[in-house]
C-alpha positions in Angstrom: 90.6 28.0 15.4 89.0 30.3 17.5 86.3 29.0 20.2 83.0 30.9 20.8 80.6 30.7 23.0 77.8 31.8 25.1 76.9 29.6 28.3 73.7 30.8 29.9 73.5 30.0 33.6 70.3 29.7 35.2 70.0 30.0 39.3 66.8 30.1 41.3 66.4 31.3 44.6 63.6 31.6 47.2 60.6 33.2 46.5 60.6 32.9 43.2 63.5 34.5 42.8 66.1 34.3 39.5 69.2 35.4 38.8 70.4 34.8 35.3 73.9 35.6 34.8 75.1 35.6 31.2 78.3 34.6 30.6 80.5 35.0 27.0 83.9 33.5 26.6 85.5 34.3 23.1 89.0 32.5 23.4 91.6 33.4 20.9 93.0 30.5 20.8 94.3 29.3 17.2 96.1 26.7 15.6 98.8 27.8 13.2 97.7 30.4 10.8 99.4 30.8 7.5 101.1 33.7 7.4 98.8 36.0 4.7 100.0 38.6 1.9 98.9 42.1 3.9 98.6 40.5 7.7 96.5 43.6 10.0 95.3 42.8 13.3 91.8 43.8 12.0 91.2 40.5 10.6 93.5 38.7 13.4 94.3 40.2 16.5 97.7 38.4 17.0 99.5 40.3 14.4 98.6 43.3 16.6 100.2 44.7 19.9 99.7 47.4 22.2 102.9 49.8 21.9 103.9 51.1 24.8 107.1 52.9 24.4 107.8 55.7 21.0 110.6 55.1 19.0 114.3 56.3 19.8 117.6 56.6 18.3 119.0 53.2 19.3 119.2 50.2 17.8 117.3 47.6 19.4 119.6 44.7 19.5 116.7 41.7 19.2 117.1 38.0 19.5 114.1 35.1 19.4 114.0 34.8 22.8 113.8 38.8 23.8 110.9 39.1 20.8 109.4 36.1 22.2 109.0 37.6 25.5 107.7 41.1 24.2 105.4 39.1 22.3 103.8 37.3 25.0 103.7 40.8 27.4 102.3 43.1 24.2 100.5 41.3 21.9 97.1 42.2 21.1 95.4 39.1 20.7 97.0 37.5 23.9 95.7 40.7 25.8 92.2 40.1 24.4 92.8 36.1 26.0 93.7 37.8 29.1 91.1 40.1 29.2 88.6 36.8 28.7 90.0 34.9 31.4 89.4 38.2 33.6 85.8 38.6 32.7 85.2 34.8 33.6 86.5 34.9 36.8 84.4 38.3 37.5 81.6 36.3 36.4 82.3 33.2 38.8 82.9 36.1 41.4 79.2 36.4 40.6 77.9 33.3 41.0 80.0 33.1 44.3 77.5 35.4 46.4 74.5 32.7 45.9 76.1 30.7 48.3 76.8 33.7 50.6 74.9 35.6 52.9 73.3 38.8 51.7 73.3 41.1 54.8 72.2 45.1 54.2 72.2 47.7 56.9 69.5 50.4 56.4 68.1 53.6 58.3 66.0 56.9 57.9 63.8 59.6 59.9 60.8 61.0 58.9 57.5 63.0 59.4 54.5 61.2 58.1 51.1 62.4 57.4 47.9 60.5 57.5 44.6 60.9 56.5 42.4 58.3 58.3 39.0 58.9 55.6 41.4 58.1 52.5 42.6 54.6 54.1 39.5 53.4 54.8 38.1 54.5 58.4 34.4 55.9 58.1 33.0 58.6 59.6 31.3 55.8 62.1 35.0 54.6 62.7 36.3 57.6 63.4 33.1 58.6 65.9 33.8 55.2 67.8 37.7 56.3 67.9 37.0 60.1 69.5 34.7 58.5 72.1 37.3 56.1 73.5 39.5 59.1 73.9 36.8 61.3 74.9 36.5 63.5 72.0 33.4 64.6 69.7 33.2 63.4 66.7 33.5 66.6 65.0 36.5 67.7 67.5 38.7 64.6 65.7 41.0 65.2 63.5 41.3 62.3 60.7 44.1 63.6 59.5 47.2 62.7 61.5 50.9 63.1 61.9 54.4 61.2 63.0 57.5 61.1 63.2 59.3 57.5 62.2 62.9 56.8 63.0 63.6 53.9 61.9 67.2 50.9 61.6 67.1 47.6 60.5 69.8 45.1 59.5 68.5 42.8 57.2 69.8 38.7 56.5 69.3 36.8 53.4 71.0 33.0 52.4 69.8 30.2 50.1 70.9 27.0 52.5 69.9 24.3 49.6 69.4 24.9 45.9 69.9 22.4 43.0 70.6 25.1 40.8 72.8 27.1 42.5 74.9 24.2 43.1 75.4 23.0 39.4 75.9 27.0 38.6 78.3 27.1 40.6 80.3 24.0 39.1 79.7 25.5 35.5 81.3 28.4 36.5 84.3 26.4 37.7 84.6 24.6 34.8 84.3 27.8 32.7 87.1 29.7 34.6 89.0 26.5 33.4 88.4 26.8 30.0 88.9 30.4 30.1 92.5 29.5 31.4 93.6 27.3 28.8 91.6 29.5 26.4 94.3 32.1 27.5 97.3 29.1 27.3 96.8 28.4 24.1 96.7 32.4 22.9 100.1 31.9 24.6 101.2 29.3 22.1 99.8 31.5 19.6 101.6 34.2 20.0 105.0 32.3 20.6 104.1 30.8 17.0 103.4 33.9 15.0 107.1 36.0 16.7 109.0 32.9 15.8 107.0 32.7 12.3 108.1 36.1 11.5 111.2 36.7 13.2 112.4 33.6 11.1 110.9 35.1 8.1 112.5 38.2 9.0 116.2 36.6 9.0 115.4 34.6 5.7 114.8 38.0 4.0 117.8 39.2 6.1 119.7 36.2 4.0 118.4 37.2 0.9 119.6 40.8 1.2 122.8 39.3 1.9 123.2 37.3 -0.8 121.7 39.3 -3.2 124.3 42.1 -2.5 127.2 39.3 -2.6 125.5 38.6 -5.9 125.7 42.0 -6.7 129.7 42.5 -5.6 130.3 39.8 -7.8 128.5 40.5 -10.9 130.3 43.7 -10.7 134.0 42.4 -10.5 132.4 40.7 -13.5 131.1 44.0 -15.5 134.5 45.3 -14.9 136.5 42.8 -16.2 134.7 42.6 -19.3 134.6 46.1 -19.8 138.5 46.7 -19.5 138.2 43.1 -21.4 136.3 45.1 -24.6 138.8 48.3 -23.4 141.3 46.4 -24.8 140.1 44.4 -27.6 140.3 41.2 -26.3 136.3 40.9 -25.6 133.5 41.4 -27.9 130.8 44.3 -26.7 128.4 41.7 -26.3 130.1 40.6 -23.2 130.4 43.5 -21.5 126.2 44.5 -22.3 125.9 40.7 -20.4 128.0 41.2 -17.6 125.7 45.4 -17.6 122.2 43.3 -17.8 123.5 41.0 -15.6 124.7 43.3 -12.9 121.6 45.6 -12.9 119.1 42.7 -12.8 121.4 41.7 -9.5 121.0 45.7 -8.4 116.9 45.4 -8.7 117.3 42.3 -6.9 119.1 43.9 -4.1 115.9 46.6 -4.1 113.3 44.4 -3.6 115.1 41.5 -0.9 115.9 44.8 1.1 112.0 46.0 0.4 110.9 42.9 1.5 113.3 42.5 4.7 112.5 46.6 5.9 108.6 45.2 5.6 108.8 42.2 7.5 110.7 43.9 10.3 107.7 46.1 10.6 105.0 42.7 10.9 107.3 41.9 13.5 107.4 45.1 15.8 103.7 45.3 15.3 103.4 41.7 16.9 105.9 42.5 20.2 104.6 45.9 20.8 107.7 47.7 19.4 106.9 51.1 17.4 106.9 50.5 13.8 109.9 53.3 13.3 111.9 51.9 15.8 115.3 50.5 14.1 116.3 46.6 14.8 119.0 44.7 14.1 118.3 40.6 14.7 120.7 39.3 16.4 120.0 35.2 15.8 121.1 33.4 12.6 118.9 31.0 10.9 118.7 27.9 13.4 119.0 24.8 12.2 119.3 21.4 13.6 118.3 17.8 13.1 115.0 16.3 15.0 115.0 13.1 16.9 112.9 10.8 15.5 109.3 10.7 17.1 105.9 7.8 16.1 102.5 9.4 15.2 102.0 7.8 18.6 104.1 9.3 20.7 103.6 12.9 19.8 99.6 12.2 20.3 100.3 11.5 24.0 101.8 14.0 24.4 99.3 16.5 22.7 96.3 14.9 24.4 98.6 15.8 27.8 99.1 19.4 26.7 97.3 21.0 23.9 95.4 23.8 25.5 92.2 23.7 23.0 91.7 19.9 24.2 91.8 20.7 27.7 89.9 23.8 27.4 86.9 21.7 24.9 87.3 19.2 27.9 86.5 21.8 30.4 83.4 23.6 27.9 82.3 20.1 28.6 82.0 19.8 31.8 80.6 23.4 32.3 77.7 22.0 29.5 77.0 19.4 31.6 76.8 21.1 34.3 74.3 23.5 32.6 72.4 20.4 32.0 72.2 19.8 35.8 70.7 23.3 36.5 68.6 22.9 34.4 67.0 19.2 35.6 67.7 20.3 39.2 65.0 22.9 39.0 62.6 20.1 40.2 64.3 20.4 43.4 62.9 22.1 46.6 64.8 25.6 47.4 65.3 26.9 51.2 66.0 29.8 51.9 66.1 32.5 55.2 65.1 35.8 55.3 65.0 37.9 58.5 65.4 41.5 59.6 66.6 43.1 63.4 66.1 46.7 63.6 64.6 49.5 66.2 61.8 52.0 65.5 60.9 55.2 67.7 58.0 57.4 66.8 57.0 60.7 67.8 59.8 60.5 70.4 58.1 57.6 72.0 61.2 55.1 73.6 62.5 53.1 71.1 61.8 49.6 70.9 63.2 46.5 68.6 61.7 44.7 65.6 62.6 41.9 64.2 61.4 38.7 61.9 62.6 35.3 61.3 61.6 33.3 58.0 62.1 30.2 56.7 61.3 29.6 53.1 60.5 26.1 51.1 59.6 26.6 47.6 58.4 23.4 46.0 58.0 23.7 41.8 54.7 21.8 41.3 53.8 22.0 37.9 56.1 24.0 34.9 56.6 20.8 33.1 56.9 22.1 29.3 59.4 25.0 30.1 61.4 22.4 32.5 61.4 19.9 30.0 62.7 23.1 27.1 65.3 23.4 29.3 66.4 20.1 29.5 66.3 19.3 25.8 68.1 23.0 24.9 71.1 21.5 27.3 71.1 18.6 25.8 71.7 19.4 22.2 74.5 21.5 24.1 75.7 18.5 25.4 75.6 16.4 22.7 77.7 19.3 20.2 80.3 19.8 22.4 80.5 15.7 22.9 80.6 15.7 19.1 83.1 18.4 18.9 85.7 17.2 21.6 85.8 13.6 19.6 86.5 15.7 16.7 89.5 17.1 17.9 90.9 14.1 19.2 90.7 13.3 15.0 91.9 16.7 14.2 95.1 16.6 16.8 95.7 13.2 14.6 96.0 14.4 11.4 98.0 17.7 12.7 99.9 15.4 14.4 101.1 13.1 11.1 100.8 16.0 8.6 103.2 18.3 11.0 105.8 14.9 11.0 105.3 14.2 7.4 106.2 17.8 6.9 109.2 17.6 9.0 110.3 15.0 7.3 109.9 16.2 3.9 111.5 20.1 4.8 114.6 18.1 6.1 115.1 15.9 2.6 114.4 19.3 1.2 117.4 20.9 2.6 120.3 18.3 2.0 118.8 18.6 -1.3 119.2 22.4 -1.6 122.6 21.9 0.3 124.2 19.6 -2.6 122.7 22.4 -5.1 124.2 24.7 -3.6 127.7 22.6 -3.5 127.6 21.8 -7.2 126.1 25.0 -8.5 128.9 26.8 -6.8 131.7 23.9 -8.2 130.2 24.5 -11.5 130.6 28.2 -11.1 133.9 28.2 -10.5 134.6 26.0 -13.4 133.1 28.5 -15.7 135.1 30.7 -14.6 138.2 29.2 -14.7 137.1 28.5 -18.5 135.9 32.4 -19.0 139.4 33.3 -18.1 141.3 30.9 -19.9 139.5 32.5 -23.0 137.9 29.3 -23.6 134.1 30.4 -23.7 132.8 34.0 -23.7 130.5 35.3 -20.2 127.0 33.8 -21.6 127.9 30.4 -19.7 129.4 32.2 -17.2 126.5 34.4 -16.6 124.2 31.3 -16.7 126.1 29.7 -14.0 125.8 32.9 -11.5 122.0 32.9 -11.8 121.9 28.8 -11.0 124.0 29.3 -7.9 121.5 32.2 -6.9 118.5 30.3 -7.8 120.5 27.8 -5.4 121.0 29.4 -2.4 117.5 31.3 -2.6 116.0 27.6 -2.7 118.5 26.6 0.6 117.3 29.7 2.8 113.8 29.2 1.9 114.1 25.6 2.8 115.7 26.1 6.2 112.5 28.6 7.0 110.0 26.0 5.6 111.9 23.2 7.6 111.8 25.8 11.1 108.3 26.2 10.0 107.5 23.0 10.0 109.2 21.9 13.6 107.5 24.8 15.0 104.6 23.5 13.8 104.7 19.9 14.9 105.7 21.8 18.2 102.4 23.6 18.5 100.5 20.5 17.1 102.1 18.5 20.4 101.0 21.2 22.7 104.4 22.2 23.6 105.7 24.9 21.8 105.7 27.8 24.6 108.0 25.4 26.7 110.2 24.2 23.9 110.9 26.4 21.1 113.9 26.7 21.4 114.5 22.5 21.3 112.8 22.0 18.6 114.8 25.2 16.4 118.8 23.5 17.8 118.8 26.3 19.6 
């Protein structure tokens, strides 16, 4: 579930003075995608990375933990989290200088011309001025000249303003959200490497059975054709044990098709270049989980999920908003003032300077304050809605992810005592296929049951991971304890 949004902060300074800074925070924080046919990092970012090194010769050895790690320094859509929680604080950085002083240093020369008639002074005005310096009026000159040196270092500071002051809160509370925005990418990412890296061994297993399947099935084909060599078997059995075997061939094809692709979704998500070779070095984990209450998982989610402390924190910064918004009723002070030395037509230089205090008092802009007020409510009243929504949605992850825990383990001890009788019945069959007793069509019935078997046992060790990854991620906790919850 990715969160969007666009908080507009609103301060007002002296002399009518606003400074609107516009702040966006797209978190990618989501909860446990499904894994989807053709995965690109155009449609989500965290099956993307950025690849920093080129491919080489070697073999990169690779356990969980190792792609875990690259994962968490490469992948794309952790980056983009990153790069949220960066523009936040650049933002708050923002907001920061409303509380500080502005001061400016500035300078300049220059020759300046005048011409008395075009600002104003009459040819009676100018008369009056050439006989005070003893002048004709038609030996003055209107048009005059200077030159203006000038320096000043100028002071500006808001001492009180309501708005400022709730700004300044939102944009705490935003550089919070922003944070756990990024946490939760965290979780994210640690999901999606340990969602494919255990895909990736699963195929591994299937490629590995499939080409013990394949050994056997030919031991098989031989026999029956030195079986039929020799009269003892009809050809019938040696074209079941052929179909047989090359089925087992074009399954070895595609579980090794499968495998080479998933090792390539995986590389894309740590930042490893898609022709580099891998060998995984982890087997498929498996343990049994303590026994946990709806309960006691949901206190610890509401303690650490990252979304519910970053919807917490939106909240806050909304209400905040909200404050800016009413406190624009409030008086603002503010001081202005300037030193600075001016010297003109090499006259001595003398100093200038100004003091100002500043009270602007909002009298009447009742139907835009009262817009305000009402848009930051219906902010306010959303997010309200949305955080008590969660609380229902971390519920229902919470018993879905244990029921599914639950379910994936029952699953396996199934699949286990399939795979136990399936292979005991196998080896019956055989026994009987040797003793002459029934031809290779049993036989052959009974090698595709113990395949069907063991396919169904890896694929419900990955769904049962799966599932304690995901009641891992559901408590807020699955950065920290991945590896607990996998037995490893």
């Amino acid at each position: 579930m990715a969160v969007e949004r666009t908080a507009h902060w609103v301060f007002r300074g002296a002399g009518a003075r606003v400074l609107c800074v516009a702040m966006t925070l797209n978190a990618a924080a989501a909860l446990a995608r499904a894994q989807m046919g053709n995965p690109s990092s155009a449609s989500n970012p965290f099956y993307g990375s950025v690849t920093l090194r080129p491919a080489t010769d070697e073999t990169l050895q690779l356990s969980l933990d190792e792609a875990v790690r690259r994962g968490l320094e490469n992948n794309l859509g952790l980056r983009e989290a990153e790069s949220g929680e960066t523009l936040v604080k650049g933002e708050k950085n923002q907001a920061l200088q409303e509380f500080l002083p502005t001061i400016t240093v500035s300078g300049g020369t220059g020759v300046f011309q005048h011409d008395l008639a075009a600002q104003g002074f009459g040819p009676g005005t100018i008369s009056k001025f050439a006989s005070l310096l003893g002048k004709t009026g038609g030996g003055f000159n209107p048009i005059t000249k200077d030159d203006l040196t000038q320096g000043q270092v100028n002071f500006s500071q808001i001492l009180f303003s309501g708005p400022v002051i709730s700004g300044w809160r939102a944009a705490g509370a935003a550089e919070r959200a922003a944070h756990f925005a990024k946490m939760s990418a965290r979780g994210e990412v640690v999901q999606q490497v340990a969602t494919a890296y255990l895909h990736a061994i699963a195929a591994a297993s299937e490629v590995d059975q499939a080409n013990a399947l394949e050994q056997a099935d030919r031991v098989l084909f031989d026999q029956a054709h030195a079986a039929h060599e020799a009269g003892t078997a009809a050809n019938l059995d040696e074209l079941r044990a052929r179909v047989q075997l090359q089925a087992q061939q074009q399954a070895v094809i595609a579980a090794q098709n499968t495998l080479d692709k998933d090792l390539i979704l995986l590389k894309r998500e740590i930042g490893v270049d898609p022709g580099q070779k891998i060998v995984l070095t982890d087997a498929t984990p498996y343990s049994d989980l303590a026994a946990q209450t709806p309960e006691e998982v949901r206190a610890v989610a509401y303690k650490n999920r990252q979304d519910y402390q970053n919807l917490q924190n939106q909240l806050v910064e909304v209400k905040a908003i909200h404050a800016v918004y009413r406190n624009q009723r409030l008086p603002t002070l503010t001081f202005d003032g300037y030193w600075g030395v001016d010297k003109v037509n090499g006259s001595p230089s003398h100093g200038t300077f100004a003091a100002v205090g500043s009270l602007n008092i909002p009298l009447f802009s009742e139907a835009r304050l009262r817009g305000d007020e009402e848009t930051a409510a219906a902010q306010l009243s959303s997010v309200n809605a949305q955080l008590e929504d969660l609380r229902g949605h971390i519920d229902q992850q919470v018993r879905s992810a244990l029921l599914d825990v639950d379910a994936a383990h029952k699953l396996v001890d199934v699949a286990r005592s399939n795979v136990d009788l399936a292979t005991r019945a196998l080896s019956d069959e055989t026994d009987r296929v040797n003793a002459g007793v029934d031809d290779n069509l049993p036989l052959v019935d009974a090698q595709a049951t113990v395949a069907s078997a063991q396919s169904n046992l890896i694929e419900s060790l990955y769904q049962y991971n799966l599932s304690k990854l995901a009641l891992a991620r559901a408590a807020g906790i699955l950065e920290q304890q991945y590896r607990v919850y996998l037995g490893r």
